[in-house]
Wavefront OBJ file of the C-alpha trace (Angstrom):
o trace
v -7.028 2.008 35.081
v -9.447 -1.200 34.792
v -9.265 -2.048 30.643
v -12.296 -1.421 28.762
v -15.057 -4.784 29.028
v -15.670 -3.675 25.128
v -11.939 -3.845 24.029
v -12.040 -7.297 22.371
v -15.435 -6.618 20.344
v -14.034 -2.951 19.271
v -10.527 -4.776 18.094
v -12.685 -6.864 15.752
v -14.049 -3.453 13.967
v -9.742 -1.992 13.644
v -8.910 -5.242 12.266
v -12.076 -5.240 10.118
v -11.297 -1.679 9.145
v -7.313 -2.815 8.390
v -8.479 -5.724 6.205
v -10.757 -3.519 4.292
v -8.535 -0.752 3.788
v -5.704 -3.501 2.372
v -8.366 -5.467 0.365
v -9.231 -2.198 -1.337
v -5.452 -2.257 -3.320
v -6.023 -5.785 -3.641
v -9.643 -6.557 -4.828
v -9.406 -4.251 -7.937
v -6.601 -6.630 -9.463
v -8.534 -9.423 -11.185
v -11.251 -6.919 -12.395
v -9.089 -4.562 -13.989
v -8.755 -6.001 -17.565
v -12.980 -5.706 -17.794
v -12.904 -2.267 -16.358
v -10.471 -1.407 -19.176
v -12.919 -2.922 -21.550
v -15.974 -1.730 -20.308
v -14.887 2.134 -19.290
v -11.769 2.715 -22.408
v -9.229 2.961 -20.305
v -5.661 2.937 -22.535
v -2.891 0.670 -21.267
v -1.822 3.905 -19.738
v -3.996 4.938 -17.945
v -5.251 1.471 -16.138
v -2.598 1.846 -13.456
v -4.548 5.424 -12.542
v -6.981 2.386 -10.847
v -4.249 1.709 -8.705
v -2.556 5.220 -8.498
v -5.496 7.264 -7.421
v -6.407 5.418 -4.612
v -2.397 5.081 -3.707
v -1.814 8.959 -4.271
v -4.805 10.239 -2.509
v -4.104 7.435 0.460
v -0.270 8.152 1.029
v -0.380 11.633 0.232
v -3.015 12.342 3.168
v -1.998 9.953 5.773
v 0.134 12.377 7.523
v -3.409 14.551 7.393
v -5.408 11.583 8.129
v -3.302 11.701 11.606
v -3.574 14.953 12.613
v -7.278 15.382 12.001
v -7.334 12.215 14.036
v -5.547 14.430 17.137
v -7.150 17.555 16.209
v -11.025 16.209 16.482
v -10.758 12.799 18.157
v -10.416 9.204 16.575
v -13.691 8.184 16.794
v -14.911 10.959 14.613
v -11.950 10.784 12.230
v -12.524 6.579 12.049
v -16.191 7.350 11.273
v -15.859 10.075 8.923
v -13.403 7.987 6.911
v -15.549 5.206 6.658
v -18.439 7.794 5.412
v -15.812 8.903 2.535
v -14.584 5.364 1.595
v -18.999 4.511 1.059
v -18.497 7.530 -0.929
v -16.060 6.567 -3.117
v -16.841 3.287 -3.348
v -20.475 4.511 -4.806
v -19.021 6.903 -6.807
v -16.302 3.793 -8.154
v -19.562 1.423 -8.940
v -21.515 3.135 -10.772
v -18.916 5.106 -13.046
v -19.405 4.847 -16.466
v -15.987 6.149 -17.637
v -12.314 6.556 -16.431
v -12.615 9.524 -15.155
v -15.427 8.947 -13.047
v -13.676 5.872 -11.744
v -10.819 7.673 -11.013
v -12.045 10.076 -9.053
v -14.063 7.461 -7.224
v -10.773 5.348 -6.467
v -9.091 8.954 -5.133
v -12.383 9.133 -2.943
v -11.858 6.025 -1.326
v -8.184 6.658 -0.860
v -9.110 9.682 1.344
v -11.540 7.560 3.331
v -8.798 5.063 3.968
v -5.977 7.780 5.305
v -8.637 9.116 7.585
v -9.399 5.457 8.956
v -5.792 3.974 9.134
v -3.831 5.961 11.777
v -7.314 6.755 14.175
v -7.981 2.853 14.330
v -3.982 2.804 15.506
v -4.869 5.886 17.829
v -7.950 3.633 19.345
v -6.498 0.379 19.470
v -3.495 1.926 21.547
v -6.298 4.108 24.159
v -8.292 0.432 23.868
v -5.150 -1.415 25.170
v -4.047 1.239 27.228
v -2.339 -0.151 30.873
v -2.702 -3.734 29.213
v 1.066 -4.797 28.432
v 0.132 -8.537 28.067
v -2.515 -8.529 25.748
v -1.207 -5.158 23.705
v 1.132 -7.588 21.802
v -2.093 -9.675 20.891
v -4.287 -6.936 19.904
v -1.483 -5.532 17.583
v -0.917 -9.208 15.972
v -4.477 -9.867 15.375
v -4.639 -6.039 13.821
v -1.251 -6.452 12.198
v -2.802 -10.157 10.698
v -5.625 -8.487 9.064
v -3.345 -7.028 6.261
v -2.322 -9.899 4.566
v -5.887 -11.704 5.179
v -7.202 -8.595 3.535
v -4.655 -8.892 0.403
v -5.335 -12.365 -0.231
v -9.376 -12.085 0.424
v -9.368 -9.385 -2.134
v -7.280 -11.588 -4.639
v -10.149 -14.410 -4.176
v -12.939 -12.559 -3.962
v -12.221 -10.016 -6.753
v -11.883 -13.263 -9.092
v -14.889 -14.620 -7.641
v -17.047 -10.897 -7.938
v -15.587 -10.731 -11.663
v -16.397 -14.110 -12.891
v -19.930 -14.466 -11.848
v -21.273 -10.969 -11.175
v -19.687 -8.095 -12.563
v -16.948 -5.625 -11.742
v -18.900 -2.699 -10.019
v -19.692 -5.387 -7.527
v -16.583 -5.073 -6.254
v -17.338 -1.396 -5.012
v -20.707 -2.365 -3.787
v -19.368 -4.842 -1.393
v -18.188 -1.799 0.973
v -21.466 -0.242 1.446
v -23.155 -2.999 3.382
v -19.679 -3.337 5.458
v -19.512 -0.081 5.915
v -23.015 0.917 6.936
v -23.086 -1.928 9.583
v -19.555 -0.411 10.870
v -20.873 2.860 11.360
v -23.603 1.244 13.028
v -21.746 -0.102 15.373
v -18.846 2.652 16.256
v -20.603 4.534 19.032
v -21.529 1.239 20.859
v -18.226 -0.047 20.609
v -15.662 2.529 20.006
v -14.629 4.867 22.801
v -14.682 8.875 22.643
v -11.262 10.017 22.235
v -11.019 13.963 22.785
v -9.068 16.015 20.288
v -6.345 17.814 21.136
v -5.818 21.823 20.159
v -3.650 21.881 17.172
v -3.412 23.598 14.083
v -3.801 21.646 10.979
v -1.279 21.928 8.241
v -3.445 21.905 5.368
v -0.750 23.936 3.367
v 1.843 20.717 3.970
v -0.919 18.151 3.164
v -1.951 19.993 -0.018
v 1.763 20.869 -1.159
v 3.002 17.118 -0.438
v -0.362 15.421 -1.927
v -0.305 17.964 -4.885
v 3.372 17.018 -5.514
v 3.081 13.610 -5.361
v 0.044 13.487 -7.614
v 1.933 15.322 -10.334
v 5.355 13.460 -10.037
v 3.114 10.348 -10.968
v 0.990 11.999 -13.692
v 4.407 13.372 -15.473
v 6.251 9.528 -15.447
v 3.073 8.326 -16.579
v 2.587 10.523 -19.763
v 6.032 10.970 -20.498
v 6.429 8.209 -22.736
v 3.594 9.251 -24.864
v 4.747 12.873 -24.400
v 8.558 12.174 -24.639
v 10.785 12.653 -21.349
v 12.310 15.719 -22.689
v 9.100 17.471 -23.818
v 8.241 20.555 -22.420
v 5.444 19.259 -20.285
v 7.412 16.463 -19.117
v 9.968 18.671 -18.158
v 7.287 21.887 -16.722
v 5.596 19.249 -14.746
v 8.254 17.499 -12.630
v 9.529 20.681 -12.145
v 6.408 21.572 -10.692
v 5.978 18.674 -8.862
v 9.610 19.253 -7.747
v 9.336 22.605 -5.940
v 5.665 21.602 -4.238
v 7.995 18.833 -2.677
v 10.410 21.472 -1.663
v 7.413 23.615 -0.520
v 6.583 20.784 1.800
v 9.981 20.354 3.554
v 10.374 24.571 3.760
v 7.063 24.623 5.501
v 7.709 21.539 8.298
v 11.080 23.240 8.831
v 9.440 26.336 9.563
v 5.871 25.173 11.703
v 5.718 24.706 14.914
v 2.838 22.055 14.205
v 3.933 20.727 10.558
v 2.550 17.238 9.843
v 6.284 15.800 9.721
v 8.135 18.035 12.071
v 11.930 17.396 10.257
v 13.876 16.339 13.603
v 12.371 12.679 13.467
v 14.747 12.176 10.501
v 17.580 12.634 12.945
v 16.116 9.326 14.831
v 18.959 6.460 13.653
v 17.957 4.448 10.479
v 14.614 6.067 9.979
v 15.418 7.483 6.864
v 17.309 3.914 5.770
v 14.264 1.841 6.347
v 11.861 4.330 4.745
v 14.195 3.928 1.599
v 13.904 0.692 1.816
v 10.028 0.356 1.879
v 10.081 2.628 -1.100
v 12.008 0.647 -3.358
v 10.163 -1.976 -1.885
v 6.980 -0.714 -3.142
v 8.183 0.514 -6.141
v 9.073 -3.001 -7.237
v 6.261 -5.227 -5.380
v 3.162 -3.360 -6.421
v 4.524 -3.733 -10.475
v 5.032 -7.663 -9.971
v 1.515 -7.783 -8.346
v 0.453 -5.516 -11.365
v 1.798 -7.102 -14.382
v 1.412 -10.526 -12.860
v -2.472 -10.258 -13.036
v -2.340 -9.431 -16.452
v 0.138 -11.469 -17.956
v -2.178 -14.982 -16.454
v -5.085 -13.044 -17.851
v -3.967 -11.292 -21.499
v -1.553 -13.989 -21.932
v -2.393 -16.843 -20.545
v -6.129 -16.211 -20.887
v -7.213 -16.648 -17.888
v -10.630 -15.682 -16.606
v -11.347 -13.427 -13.880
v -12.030 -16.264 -11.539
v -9.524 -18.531 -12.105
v -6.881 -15.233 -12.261
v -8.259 -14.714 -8.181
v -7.292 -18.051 -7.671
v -3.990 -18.261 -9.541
v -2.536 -15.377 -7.345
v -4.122 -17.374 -4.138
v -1.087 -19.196 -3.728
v 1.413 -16.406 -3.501
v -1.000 -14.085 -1.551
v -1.825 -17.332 0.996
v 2.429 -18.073 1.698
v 2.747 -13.961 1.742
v 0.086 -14.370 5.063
v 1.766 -17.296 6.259
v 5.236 -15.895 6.591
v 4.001 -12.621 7.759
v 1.655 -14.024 10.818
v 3.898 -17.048 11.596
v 7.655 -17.005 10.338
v 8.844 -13.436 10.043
v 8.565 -12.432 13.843
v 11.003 -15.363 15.315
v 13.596 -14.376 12.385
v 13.234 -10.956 13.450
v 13.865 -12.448 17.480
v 16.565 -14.609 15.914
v 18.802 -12.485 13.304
v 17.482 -8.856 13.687
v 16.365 -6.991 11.066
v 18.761 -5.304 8.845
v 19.977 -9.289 7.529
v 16.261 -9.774 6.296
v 15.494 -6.691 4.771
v 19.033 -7.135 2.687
v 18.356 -10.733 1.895
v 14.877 -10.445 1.610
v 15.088 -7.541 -1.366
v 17.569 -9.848 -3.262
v 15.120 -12.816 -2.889
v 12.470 -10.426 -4.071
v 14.568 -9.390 -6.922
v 15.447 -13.110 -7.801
v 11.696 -13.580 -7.967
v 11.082 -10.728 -10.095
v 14.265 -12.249 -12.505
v 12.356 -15.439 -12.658
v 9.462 -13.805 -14.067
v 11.109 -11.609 -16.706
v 11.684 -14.908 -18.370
v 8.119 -15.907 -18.736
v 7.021 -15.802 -22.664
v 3.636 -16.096 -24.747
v 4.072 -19.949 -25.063
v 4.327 -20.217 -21.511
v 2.362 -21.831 -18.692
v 1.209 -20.781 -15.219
v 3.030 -23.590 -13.529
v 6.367 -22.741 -15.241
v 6.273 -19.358 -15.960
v 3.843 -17.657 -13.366
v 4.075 -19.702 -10.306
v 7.705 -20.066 -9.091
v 8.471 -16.740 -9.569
v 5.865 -15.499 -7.819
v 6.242 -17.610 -4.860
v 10.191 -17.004 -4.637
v 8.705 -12.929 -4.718
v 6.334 -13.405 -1.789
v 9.133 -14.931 0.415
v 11.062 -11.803 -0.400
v 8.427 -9.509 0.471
v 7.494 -11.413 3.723
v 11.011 -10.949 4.920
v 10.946 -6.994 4.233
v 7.823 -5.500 4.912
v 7.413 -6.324 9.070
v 11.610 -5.898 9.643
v 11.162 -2.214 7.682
v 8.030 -1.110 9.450
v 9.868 -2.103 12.902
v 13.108 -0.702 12.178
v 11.195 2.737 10.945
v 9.422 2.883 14.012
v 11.242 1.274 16.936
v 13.862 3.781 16.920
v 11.583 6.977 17.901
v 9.816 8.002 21.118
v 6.718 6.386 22.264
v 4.594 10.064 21.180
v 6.714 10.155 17.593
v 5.451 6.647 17.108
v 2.021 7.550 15.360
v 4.064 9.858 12.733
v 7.355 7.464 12.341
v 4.393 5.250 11.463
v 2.342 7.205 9.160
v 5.868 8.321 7.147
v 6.773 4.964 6.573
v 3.186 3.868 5.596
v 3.769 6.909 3.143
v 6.559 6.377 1.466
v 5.544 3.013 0.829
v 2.243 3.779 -1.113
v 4.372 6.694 -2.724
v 7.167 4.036 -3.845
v 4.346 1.714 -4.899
v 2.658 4.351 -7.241
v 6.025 5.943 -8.707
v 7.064 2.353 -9.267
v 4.187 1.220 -10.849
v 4.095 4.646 -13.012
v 7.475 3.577 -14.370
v 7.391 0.175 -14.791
v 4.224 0.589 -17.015
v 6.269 3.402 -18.519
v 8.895 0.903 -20.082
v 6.367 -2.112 -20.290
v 4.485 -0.079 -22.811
v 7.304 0.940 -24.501
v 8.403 -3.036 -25.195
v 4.654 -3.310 -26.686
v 2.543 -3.668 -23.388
v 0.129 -1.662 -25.061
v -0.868 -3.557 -27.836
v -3.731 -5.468 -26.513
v -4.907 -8.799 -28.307
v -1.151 -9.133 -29.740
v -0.100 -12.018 -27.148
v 4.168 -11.696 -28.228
v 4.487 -8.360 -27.838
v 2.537 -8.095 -24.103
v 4.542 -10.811 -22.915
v 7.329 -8.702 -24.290
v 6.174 -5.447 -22.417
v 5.162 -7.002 -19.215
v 9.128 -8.900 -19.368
v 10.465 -6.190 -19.318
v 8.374 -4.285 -16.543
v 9.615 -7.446 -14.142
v 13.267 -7.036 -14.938
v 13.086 -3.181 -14.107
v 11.794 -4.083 -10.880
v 13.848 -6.362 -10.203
v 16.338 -3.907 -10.453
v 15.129 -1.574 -8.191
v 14.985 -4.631 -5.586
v 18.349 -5.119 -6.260
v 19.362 -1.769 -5.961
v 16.836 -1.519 -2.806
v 18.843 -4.227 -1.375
v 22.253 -2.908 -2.292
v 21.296 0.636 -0.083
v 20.014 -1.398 2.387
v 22.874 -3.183 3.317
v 25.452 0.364 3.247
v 22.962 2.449 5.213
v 21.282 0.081 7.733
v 22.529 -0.166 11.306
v 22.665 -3.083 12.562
v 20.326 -2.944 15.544
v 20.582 -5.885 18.334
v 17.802 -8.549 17.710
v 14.431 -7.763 19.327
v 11.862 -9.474 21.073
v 9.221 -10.655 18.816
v 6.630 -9.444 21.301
v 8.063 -6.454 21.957
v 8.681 -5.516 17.719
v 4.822 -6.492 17.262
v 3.783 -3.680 19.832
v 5.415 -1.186 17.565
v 4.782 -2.028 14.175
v 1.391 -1.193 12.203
v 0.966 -3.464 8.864
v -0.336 -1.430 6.046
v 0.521 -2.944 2.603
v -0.916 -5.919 0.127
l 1 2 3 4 5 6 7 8 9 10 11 12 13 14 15 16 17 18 19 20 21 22 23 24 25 26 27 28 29 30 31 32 33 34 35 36 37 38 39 40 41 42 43 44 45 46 47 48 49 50 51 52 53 54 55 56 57 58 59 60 61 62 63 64 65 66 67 68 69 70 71 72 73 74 75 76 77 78 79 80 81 82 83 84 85 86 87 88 89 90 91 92 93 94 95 96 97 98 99 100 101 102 103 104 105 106 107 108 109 110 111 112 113 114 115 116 117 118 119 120 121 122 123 124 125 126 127 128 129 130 131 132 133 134 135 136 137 138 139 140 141 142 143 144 145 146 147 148 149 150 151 152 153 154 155 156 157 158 159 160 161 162 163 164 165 166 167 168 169 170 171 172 173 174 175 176 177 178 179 180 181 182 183 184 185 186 187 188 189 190 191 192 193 194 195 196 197 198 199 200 201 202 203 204 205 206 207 208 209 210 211 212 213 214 215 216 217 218 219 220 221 222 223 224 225 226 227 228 229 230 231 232 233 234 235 236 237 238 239 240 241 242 243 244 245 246 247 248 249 250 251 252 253 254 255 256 257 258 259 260 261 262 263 264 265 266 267 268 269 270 271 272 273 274 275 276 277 278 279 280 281 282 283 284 285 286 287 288 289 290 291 292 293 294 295 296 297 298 299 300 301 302 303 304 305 306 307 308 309 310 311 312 313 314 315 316 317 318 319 320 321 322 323 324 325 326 327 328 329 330 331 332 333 334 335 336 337 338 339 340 341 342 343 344 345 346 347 348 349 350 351 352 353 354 355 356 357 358 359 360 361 362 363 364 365 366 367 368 369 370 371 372 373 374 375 376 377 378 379 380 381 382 383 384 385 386 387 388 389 390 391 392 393 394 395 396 397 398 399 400 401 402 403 404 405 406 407 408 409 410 411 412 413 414 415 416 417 418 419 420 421 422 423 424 425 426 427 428 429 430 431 432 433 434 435 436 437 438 439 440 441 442 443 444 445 446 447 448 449 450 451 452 453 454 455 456 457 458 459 460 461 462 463 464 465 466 467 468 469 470 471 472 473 474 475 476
């Protein structure tokens, strides 16, 4: 089969679409504290700017993949980019939190329709190419971490000098001019005759959604309250719901004999707890140089620039021969205690700090951590299945991480408040709160690393070439 003359040009619109979709969790950082200003958001309910578009995005991924077989990717790719211009109208123009909620769980749709049909069309793209499949996938897998640290920058930048809806409005233009260009560069993929499970999408989705909600009003509510209690029961048997109806379809979006595939269900434990304790450090870091240190929204952008930047580095350049050289259970161990470490570093920072002794070392030790995870996890999820199960060992693992990240997040904030994270304008008692947020995920790297090392298998090392051809970057 002679490759397609357009493949090169139609990679740069997947990686475009890969960096946007990543920027999206990223660009939102710097501008939260003047979106909790500006729209009353309570210390609670900020992390719903994160959470929605998490939620909505790792719920439906699984979905976002079938639709993708059921009606082609092309259609899928360009119907997610119409609901991320959606959402990200609906997110600039809000003019309270629940309006920007909804518009973050908007674009979170758009961006688990657009993930896994730019993997189905880079793959038909590169189809019959062996040599230059391993380029194409590290110059898709590269736009991840360009995307988190361009949203860092530019989210500062947007903040400072404009305002914060601006950050919303920067996706219509770049997503008008890739719609533009789909049908002259993307090619027609036919669907394939399937059912679609919406009952397992809205069950797992629905149950997600309401395990987060719970953890996020129980301290306010008390964890033994009745609500607390009604609700993660609730959320508990939609979960169950879920499982009961992949063990029973014949065309379930997460048919349950993958999990019999060796070390699946290890790595996506690992990329849980990895979430679960990255997306808090990323969290409370922002506004601990901000509400603390009193940073502005620009020089906040740039602050985090230095983590972000080495995070890219060691992804793109470092990771892979490690991988080639030691395999991948010794960096996923090693590389959730150095995360941890990172995280300990930080729970020491205090009101009379600085950013150069309080802010920076810990976060760069916590980047080196996460570099050594994230790649070895996604490869180890996915290497171990069949070349058809390697869209869904994909989208699983892409799950649970956004699932970790949100639960994480919901928690953390849960005992930051507590610890007087919630009393803005009082500098003590925020340092205080957000303290103890990074020593309770530092625990869960810990412990992260600590499961990781009993329930791993030790895989012989793999080609770095090879790994790349298999693995699909999705996290900031």
């Amino acid at each position: 089969m002679s490759p397609d003359p357009r493949r090169w040009w139609a990679l740069s619109i997947l990686a475009a679409a890969q960096f946007m979709v990543i920027m999206d969790t990223s660009i939102i950082a710097v501008a939260i504290p003047e979106m909790q200003n500006d729209l009353g958001f309570s210390p609670v309910a900020t992390q719903w700017i994160f959470n929605a578009y998490a939620v909505a995005f790792g719920g439906l991924l699984l979905l976002g993949g079938r639709l993708s077989d059921l009606f082609g990717a092309r259609r899928v790719f360009a119907a997610g980019w119409g609901t991320l211009i959606l959402g990200s109208l609906i997110a600039a123009l809000a003019q309270q939190a629940g309006t920007e909620i909804a518009g973050r769980a908007v674009q979170g749709i758009g961006a688990a329709l657009i993930a896994p049909a730019a993997m189905t069309l880079l793959m038909v793209l590169f189809a019959g190419q062996p040599k230059e499949l391993p380029k194409a996938m590290a110059f898709y897998g590269a736009a991840a971490p360009a995307g988190g640290t361009a949203g860092v920058f530019l989210g500062g930048a947007i903040t400072q000098w404009m305002s914060w809806p601006w950050v919303f409005v920067v996706y219509l233009p770049i997503g008008l001019l890739t719609l533009a260009l789909v049908p002259a560069l993307l090619p027609p993929v036919p669907g394939k005759r399937s059912r679609m499970d919406l009952g397992g999408a809205l069950s797992v989705t629905a149950g997600l959604a309401l395990a987060v909600y719970a953890i996020v009003q129980a301290p306010d509510r008390g964890w033994g309250s009745t609500s607390t209690i009604t609700q993660l029961g609730a959320a508990a048997v939609l979960l169950v719901a879920f499982l009961a109806i992949q063990r029973t379809s014949t065309d379930g979006l997460m048919p349950l004999r993958i999990w019999r595939t060796p070390n699946l269900a290890a790595a996506n434990i690992a990329m849980t707890l990895l979430g679960a304790a990255w997306i808090p450090m990323w969290y409370f870091l922002n506004l601990y140089v901000q509400q603390v240190l009193g940073f502005g929204a620009f020089a906040s952008g740039a602050a985090l620039l230095p983590m972000t930047g080495l995070m890219m580095l060691l992804m793109v350049g470092v990771t892979g021969r490690l991988i080639a050289s030691y395999g991948t259970k010794p960096l996923i161990v090693s590389g959730l205690v150095i995360l941890s470490a990172g995280l300990g570093l930080l729970a020491t920072a205090d009101s009379q700090g600085t950013f150069l002794s309080d802010a920076l070392p810990g976060s760069l030790v916590s980047a080196v951590g996460m570099s050594l995870v994230f790649i070895p996890a996604m490869i180890t999820a996915i290497g171990g299945v069949s070349p058809e199960q390697g869209g869904l060992a994909s989208g699983i693992v892409n799950t649970t991480y956004q699932v970790g990240s949100a639960l994480g997040l919901a928690a953390m904030t849960a005992i930051a408040n507590s610890q007087g994270a919630d009393k803005l304008g009082d500098v003590s008692a925020l340092s205080d709160g957000f303290s103890a947020a990074f020593a309770g995920a530092a625990v869960l790297a810990l412990f992260g690393a600590g499961l990781a090392a009993v329930t791993l298998r030790a895989p012989k090392p793999v080609a770095t070439t090879k790994a790349a051809s298999k693995t699909e970057l999705a996290a900031s």
